[in-house]
N, CA, C and O atoms as a Tripos MOL2 file, in Angstrom:
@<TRIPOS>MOLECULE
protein
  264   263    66     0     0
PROTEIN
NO_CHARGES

@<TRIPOS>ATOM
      1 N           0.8360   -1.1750    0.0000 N.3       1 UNK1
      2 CA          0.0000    0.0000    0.0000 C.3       1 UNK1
      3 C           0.8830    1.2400    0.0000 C.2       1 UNK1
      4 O           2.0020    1.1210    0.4980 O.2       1 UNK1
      5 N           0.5480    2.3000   -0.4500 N.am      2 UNK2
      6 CA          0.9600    3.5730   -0.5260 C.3       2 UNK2
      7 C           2.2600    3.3750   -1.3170 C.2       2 UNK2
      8 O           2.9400    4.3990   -1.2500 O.2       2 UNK2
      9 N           3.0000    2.1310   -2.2510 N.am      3 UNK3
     10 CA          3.7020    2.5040   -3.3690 C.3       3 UNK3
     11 C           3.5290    3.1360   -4.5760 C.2       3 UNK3
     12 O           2.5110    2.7200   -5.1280 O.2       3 UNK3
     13 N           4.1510    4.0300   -5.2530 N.am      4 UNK4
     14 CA          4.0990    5.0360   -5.8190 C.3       4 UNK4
     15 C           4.2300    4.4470   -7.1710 C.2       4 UNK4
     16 O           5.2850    3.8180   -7.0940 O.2       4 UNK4
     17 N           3.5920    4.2390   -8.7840 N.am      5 UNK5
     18 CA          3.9150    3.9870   -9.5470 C.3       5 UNK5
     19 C           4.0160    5.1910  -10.9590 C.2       5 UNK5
     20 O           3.4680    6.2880  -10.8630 O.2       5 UNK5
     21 N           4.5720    4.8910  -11.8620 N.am      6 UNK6
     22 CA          4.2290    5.1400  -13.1570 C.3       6 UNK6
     23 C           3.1390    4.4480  -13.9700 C.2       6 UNK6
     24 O           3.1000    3.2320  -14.1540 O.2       6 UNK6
     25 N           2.0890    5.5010  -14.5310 N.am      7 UNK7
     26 CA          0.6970    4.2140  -15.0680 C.3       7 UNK7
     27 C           1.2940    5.2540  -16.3610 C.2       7 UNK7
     28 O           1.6620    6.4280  -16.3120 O.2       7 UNK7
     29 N           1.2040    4.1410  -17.6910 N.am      8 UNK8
     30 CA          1.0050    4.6750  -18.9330 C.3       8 UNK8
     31 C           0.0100    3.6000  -19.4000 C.2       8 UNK8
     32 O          -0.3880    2.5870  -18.8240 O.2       8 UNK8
     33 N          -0.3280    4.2070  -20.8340 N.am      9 UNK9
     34 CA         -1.3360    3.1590  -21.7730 C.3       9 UNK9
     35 C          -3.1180    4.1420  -21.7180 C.2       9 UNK9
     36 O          -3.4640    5.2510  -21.3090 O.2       9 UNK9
     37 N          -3.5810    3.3760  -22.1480 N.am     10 UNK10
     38 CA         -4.4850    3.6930  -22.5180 C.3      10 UNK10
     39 C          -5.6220    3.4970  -20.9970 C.2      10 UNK10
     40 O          -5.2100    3.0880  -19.9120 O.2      10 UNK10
     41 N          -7.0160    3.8850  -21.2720 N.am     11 UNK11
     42 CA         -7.8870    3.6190  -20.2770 C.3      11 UNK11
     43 C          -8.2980    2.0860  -20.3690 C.2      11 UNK11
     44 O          -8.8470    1.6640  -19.3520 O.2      11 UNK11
     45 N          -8.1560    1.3230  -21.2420 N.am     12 UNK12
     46 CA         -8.4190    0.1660  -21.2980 C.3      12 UNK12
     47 C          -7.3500   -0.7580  -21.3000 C.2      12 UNK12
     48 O          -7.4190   -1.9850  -21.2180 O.2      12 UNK12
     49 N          -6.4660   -0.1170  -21.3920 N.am     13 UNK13
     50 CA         -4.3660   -1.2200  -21.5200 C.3      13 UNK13
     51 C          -3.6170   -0.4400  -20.7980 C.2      13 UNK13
     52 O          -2.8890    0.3390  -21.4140 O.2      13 UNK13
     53 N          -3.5910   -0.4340  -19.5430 N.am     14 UNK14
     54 CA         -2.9470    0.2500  -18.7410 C.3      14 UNK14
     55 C          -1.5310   -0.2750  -17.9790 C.2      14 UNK14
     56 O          -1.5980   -1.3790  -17.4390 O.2      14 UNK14
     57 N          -0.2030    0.4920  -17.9060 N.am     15 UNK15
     58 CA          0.9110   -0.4530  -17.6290 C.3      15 UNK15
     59 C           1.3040    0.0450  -16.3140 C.2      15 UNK15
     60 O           1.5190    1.2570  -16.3000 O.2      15 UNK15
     61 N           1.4170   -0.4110  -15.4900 N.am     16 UNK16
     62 CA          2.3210    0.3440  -14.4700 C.3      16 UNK16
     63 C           3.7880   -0.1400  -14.2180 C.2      16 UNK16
     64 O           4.3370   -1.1830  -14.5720 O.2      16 UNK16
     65 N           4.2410    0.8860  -13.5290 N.am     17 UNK17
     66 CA          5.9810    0.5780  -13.1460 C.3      17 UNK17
     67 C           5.8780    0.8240  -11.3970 C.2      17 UNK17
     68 O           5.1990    1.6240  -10.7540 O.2      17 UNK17
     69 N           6.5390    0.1160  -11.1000 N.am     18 UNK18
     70 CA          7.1600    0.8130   -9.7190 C.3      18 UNK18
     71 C           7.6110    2.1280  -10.0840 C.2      18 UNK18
     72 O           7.6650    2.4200  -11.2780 O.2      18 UNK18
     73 N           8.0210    3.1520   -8.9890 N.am     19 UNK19
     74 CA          8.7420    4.7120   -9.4830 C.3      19 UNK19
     75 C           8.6480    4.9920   -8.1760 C.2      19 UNK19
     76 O           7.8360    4.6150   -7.3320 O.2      19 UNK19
     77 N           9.9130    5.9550   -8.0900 N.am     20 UNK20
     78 CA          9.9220    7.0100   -7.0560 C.3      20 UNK20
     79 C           8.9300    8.0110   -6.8530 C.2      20 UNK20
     80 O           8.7940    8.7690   -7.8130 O.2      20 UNK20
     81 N           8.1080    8.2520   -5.7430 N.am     21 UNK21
     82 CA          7.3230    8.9010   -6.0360 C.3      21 UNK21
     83 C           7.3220   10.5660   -6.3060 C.2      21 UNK21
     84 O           6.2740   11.1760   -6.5180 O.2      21 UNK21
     85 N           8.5500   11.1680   -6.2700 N.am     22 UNK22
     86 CA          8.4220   12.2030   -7.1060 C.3      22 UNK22
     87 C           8.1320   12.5690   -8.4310 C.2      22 UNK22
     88 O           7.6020   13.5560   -8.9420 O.2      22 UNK22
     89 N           8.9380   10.8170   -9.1460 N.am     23 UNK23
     90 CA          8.4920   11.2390  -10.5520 C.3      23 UNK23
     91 C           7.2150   10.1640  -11.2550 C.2      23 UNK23
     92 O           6.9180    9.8940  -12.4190 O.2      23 UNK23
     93 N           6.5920    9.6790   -9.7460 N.am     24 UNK24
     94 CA          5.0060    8.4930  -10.3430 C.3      24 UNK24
     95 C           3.9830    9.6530  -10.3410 C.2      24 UNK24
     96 O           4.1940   10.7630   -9.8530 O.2      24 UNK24
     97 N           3.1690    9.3650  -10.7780 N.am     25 UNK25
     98 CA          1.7490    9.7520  -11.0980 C.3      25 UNK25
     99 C           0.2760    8.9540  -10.6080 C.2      25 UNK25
    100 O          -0.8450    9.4610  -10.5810 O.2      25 UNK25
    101 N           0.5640    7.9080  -10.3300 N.am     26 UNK26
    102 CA         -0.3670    7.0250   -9.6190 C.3      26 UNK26
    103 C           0.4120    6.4760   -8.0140 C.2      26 UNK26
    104 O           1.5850    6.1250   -7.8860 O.2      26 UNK26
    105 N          -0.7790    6.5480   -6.7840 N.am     27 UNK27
    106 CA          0.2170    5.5140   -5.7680 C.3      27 UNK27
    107 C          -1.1760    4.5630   -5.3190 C.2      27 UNK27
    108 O          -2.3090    5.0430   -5.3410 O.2      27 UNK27
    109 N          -0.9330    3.3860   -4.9830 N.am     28 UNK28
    110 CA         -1.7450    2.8100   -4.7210 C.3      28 UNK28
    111 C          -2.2490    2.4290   -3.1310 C.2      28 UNK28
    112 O          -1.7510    2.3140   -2.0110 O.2      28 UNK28
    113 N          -3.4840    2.3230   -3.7560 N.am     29 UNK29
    114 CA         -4.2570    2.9810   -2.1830 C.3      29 UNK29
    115 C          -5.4520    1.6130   -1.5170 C.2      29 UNK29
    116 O          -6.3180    1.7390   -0.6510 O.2      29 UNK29
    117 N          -5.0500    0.3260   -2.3410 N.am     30 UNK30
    118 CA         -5.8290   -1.0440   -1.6320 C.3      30 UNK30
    119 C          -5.5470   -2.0780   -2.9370 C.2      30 UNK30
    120 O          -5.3210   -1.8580   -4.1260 O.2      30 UNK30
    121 N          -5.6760   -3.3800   -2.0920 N.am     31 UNK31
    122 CA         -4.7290   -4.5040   -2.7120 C.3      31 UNK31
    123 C          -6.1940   -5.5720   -2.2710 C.2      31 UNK31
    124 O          -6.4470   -5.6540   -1.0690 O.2      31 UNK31
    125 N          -7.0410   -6.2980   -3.2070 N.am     32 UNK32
    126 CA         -7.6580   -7.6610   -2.9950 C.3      32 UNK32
    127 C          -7.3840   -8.4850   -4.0200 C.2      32 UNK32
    128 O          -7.2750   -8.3880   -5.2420 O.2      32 UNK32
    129 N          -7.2690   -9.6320   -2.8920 N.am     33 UNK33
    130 CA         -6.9140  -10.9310   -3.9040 C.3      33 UNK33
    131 C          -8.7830  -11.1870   -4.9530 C.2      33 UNK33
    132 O          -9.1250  -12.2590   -5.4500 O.2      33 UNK33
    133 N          -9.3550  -10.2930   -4.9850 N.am     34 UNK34
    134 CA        -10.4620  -10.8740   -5.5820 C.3      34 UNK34
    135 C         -10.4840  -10.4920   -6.6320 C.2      34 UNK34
    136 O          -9.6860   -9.5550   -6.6610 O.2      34 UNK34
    137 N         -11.2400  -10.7250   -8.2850 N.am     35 UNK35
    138 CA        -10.8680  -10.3810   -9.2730 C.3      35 UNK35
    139 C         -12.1690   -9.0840   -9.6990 C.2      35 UNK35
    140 O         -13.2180   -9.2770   -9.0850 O.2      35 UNK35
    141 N         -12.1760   -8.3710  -10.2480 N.am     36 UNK36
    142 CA        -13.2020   -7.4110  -10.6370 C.3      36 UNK36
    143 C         -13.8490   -6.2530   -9.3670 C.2      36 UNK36
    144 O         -14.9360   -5.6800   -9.2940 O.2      36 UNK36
    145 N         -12.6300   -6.2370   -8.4610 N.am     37 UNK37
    146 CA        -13.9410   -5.8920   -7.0180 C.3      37 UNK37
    147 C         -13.6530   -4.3560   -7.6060 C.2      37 UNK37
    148 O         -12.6800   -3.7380   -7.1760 O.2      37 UNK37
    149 N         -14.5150   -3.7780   -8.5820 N.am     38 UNK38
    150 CA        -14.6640   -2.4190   -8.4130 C.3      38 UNK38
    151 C         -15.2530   -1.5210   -6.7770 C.2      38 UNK38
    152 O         -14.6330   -0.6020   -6.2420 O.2      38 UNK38
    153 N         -16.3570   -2.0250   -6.3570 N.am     39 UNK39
    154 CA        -16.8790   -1.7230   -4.7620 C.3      39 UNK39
    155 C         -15.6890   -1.4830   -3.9800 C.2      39 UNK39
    156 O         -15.6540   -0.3900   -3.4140 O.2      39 UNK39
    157 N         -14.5320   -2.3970   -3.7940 N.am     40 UNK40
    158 CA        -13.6620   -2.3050   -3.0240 C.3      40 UNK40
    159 C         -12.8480   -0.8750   -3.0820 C.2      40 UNK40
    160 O         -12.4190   -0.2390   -2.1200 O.2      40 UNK40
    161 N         -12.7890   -0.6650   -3.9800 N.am     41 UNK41
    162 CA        -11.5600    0.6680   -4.8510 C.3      41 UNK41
    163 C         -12.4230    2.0070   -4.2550 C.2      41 UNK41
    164 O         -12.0130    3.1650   -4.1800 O.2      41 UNK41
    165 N         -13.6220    1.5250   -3.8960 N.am     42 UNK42
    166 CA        -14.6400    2.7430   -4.0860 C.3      42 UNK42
    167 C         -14.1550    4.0720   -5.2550 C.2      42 UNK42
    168 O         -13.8040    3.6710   -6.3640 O.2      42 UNK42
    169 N         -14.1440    5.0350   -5.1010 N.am     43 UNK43
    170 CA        -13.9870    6.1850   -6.5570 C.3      43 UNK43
    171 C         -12.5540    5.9530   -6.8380 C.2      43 UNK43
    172 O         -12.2460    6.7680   -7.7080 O.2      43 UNK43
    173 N         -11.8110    5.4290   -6.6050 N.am     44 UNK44
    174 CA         -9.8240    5.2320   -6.9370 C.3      44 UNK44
    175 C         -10.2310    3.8390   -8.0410 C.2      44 UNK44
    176 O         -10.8490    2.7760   -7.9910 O.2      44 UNK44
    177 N          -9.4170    4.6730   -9.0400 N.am     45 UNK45
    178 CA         -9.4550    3.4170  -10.1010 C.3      45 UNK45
    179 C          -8.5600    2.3200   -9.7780 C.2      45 UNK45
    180 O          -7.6840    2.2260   -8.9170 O.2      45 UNK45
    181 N          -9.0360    1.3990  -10.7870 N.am     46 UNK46
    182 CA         -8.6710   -0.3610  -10.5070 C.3      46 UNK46
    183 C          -7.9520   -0.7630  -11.6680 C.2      46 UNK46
    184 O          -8.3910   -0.5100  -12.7900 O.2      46 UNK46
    185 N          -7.0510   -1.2750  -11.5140 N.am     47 UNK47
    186 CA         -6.6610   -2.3260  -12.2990 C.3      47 UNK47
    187 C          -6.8990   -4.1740  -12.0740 C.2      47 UNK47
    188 O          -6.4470   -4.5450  -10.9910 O.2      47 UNK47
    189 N          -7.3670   -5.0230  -12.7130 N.am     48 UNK48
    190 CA         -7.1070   -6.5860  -12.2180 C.3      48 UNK48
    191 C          -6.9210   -7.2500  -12.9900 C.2      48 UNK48
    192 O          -7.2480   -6.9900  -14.1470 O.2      48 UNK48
    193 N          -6.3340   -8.3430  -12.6470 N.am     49 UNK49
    194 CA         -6.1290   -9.2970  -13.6190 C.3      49 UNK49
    195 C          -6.6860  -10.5780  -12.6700 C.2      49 UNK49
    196 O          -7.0940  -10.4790  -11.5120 O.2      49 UNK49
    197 N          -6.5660  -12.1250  -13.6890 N.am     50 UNK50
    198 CA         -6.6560  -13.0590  -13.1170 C.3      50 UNK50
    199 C          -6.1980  -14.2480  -14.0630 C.2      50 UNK50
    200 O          -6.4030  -14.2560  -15.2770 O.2      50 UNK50
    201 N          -5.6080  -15.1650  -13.4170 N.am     51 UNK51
    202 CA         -5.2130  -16.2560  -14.3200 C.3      51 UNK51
    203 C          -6.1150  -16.8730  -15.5160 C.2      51 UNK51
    204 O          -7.3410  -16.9330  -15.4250 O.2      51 UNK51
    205 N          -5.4870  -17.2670  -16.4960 N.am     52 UNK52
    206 CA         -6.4050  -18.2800  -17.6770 C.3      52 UNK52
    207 C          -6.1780  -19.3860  -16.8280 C.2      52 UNK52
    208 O          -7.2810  -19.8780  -16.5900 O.2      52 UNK52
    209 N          -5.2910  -20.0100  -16.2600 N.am     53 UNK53
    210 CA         -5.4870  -21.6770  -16.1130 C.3      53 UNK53
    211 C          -5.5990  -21.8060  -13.9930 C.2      53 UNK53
    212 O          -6.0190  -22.7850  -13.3750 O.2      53 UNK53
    213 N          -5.1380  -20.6490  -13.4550 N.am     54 UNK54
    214 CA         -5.6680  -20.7290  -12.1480 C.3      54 UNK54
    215 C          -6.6200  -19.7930  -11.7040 C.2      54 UNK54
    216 O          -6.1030  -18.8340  -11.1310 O.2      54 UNK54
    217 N          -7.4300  -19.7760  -11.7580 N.am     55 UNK55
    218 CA         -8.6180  -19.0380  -11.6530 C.3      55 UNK55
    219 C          -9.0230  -18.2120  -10.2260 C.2      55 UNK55
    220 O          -9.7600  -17.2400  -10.0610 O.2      55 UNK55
    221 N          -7.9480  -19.2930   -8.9320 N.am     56 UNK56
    222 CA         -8.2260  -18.5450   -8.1360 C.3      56 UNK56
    223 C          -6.8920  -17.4140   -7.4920 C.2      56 UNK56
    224 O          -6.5910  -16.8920   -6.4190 O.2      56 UNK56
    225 N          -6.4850  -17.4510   -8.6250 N.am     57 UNK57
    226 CA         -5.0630  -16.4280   -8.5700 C.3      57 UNK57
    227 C          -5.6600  -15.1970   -9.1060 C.2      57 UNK57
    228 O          -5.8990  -15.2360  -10.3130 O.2      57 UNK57
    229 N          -6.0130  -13.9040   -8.3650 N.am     58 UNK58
    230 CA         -6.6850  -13.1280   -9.0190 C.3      58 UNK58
    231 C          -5.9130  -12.1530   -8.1030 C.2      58 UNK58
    232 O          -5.0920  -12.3750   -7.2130 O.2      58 UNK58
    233 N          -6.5780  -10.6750   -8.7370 N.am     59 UNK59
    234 CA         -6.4690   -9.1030   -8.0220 C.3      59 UNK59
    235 C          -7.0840   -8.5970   -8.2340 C.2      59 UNK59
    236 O          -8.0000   -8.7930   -9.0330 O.2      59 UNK59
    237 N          -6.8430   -7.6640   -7.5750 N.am     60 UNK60
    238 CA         -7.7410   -6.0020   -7.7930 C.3      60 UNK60
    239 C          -6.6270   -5.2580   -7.3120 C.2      60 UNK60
    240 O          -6.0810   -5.9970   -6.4930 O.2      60 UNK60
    241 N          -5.8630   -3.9480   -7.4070 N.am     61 UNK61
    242 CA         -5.2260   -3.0890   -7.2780 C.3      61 UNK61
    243 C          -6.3370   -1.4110   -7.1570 C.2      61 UNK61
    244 O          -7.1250   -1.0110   -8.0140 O.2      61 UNK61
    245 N          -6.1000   -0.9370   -6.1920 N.am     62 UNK62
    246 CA         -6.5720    0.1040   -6.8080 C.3      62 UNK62
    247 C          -5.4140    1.3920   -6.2810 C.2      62 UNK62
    248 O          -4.5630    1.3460   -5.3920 O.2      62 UNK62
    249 N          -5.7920    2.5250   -7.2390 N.am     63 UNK63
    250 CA         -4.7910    3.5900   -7.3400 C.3      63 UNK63
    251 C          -5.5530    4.9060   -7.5500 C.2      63 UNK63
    252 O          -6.5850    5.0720   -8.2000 O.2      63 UNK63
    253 N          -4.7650    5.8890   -6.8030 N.am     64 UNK64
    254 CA         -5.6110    7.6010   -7.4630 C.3      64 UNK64
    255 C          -4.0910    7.9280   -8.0740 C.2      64 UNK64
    256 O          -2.9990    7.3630   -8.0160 O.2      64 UNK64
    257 N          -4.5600    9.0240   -8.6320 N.am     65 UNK65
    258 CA         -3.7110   10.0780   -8.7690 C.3      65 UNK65
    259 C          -2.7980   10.4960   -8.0010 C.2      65 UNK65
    260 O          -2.8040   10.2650   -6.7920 O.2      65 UNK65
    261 N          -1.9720   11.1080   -8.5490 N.am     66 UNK66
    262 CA         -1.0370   12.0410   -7.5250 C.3      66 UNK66
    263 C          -0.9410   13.3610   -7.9540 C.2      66 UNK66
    264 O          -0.2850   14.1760   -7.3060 O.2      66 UNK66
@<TRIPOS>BOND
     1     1     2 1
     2     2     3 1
     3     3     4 2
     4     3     5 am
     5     5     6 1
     6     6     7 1
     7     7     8 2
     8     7     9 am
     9     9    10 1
    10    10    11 1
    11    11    12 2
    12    11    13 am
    13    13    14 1
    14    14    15 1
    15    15    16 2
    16    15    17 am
    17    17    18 1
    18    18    19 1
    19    19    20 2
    20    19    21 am
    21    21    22 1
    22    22    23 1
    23    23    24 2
    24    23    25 am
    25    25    26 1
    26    26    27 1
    27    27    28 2
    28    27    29 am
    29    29    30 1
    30    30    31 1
    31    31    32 2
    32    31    33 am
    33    33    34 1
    34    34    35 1
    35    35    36 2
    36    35    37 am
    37    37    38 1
    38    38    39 1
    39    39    40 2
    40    39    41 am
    41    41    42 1
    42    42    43 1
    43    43    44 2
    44    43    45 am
    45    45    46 1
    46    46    47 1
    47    47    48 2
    48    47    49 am
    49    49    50 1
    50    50    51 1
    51    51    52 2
    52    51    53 am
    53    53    54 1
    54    54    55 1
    55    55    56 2
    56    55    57 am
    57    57    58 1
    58    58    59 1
    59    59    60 2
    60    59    61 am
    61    61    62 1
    62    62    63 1
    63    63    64 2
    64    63    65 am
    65    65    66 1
    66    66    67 1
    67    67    68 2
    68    67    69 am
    69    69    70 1
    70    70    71 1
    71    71    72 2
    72    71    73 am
    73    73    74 1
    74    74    75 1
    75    75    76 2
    76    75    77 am
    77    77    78 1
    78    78    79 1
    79    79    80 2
    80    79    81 am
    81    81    82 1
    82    82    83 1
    83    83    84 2
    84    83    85 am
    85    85    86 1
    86    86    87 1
    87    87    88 2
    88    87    89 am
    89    89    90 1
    90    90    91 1
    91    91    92 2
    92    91    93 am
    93    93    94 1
    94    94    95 1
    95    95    96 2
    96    95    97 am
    97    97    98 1
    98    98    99 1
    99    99   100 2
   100    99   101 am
   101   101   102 1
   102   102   103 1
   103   103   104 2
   104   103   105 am
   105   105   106 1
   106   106   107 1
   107   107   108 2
   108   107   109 am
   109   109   110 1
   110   110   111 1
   111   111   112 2
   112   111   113 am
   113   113   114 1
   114   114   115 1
   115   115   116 2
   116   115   117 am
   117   117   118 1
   118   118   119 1
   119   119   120 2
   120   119   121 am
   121   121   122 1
   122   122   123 1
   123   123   124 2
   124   123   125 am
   125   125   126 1
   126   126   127 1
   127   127   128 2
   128   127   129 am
   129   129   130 1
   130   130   131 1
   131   131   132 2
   132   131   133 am
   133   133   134 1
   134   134   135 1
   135   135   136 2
   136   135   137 am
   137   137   138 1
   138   138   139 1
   139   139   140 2
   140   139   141 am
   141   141   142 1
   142   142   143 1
   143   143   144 2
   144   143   145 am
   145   145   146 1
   146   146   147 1
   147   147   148 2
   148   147   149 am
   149   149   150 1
   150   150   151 1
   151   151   152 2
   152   151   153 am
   153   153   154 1
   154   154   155 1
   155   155   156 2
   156   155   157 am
   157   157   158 1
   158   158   159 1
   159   159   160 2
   160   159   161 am
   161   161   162 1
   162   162   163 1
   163   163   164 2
   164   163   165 am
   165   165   166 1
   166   166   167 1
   167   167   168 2
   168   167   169 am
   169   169   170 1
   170   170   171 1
   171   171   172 2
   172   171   173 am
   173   173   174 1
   174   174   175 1
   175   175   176 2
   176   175   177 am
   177   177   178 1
   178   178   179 1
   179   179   180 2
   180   179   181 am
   181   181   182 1
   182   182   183 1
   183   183   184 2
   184   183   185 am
   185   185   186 1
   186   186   187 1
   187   187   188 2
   188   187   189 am
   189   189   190 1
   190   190   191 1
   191   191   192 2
   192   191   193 am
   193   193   194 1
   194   194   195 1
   195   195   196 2
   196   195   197 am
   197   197   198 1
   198   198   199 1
   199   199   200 2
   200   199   201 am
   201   201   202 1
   202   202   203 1
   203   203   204 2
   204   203   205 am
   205   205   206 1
   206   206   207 1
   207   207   208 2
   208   207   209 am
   209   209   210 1
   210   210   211 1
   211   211   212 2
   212   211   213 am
   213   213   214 1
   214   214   215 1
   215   215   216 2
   216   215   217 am
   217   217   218 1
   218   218   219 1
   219   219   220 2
   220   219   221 am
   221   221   222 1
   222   222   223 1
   223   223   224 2
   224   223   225 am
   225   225   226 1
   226   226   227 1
   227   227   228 2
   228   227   229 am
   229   229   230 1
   230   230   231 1
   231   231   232 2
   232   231   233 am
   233   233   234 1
   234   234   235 1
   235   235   236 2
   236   235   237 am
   237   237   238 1
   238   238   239 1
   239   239   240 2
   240   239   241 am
   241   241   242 1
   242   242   243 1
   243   243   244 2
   244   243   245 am
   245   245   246 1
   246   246   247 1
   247   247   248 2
   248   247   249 am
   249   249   250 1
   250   250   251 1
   251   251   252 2
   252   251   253 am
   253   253   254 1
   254   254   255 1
   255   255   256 2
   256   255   257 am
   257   257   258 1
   258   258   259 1
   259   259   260 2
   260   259   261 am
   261   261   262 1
   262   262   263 1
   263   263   264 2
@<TRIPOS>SUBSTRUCTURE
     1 UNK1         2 RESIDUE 1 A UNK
     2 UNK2         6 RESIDUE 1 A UNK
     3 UNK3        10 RESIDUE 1 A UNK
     4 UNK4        14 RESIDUE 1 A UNK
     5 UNK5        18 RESIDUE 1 A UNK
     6 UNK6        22 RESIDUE 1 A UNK
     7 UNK7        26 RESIDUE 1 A UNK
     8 UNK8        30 RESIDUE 1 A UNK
     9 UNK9        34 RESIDUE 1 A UNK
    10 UNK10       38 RESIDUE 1 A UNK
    11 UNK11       42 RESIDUE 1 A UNK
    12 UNK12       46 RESIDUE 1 A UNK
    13 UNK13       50 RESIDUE 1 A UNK
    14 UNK14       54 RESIDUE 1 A UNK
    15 UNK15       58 RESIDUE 1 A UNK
    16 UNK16       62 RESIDUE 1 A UNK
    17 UNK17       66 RESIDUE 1 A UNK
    18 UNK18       70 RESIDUE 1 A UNK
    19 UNK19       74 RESIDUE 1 A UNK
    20 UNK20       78 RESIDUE 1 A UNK
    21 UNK21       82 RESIDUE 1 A UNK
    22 UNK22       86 RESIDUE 1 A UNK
    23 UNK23       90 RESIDUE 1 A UNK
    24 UNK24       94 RESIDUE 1 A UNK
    25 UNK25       98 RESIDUE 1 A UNK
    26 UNK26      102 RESIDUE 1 A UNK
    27 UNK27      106 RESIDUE 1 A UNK
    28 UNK28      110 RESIDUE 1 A UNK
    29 UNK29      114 RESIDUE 1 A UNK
    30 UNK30      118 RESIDUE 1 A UNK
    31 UNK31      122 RESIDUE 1 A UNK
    32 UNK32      126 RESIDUE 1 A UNK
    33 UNK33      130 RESIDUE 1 A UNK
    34 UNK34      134 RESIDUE 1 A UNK
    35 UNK35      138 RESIDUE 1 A UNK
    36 UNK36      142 RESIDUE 1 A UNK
    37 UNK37      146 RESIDUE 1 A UNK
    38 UNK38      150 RESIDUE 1 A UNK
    39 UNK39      154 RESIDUE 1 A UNK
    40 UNK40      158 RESIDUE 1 A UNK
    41 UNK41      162 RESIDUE 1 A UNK
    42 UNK42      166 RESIDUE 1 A UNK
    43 UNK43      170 RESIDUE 1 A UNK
    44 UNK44      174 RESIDUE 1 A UNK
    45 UNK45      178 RESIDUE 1 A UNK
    46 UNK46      182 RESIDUE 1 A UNK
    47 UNK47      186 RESIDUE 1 A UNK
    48 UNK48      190 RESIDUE 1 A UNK
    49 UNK49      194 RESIDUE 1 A UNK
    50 UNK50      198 RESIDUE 1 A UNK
    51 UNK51      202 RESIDUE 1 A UNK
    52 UNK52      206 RESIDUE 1 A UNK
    53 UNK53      210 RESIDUE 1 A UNK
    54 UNK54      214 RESIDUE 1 A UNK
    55 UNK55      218 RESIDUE 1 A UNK
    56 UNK56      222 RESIDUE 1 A UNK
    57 UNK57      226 RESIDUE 1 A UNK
    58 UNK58      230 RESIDUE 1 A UNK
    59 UNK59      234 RESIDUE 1 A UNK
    60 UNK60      238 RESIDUE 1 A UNK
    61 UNK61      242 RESIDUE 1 A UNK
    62 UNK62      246 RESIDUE 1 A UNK
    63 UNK63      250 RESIDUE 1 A UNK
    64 UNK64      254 RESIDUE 1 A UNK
    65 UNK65      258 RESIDUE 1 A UNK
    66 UNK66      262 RESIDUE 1 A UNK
């Protein structure tokens, strides 16, 4: 929580980096192992992913601005 990244890409292909946070633009602000939990993020956008072949390997990330 509260690491600082670089997000580039698009609103739909979004990449992040780790970064110092002077020069990130996103820091992240909640971590669930569940896949899609927009609710969780409440208004801080989300990124998630989840496995093709383990299904219960999932995330949710969420992040604001900086």
């Amino acid at each position: 929580m509260n690491d600082c990244l670089w997000m580039t890409g698009s609103e739909t292909d979004r990449d992040f980096e780790f970064s110092a946070c002077d020069r990130a633009n996103v820091y992240v602000t909640g971590l669930t192992g569940e896949y899609g939990a927009a609710g969780f993020c409440g208004n801080d956008g989300r990124s998630t992913w989840r496995s093709n072949e383990f299904a219960a390997h999932a995330y949710t990330v969420c992040w604001r601005y900086l």
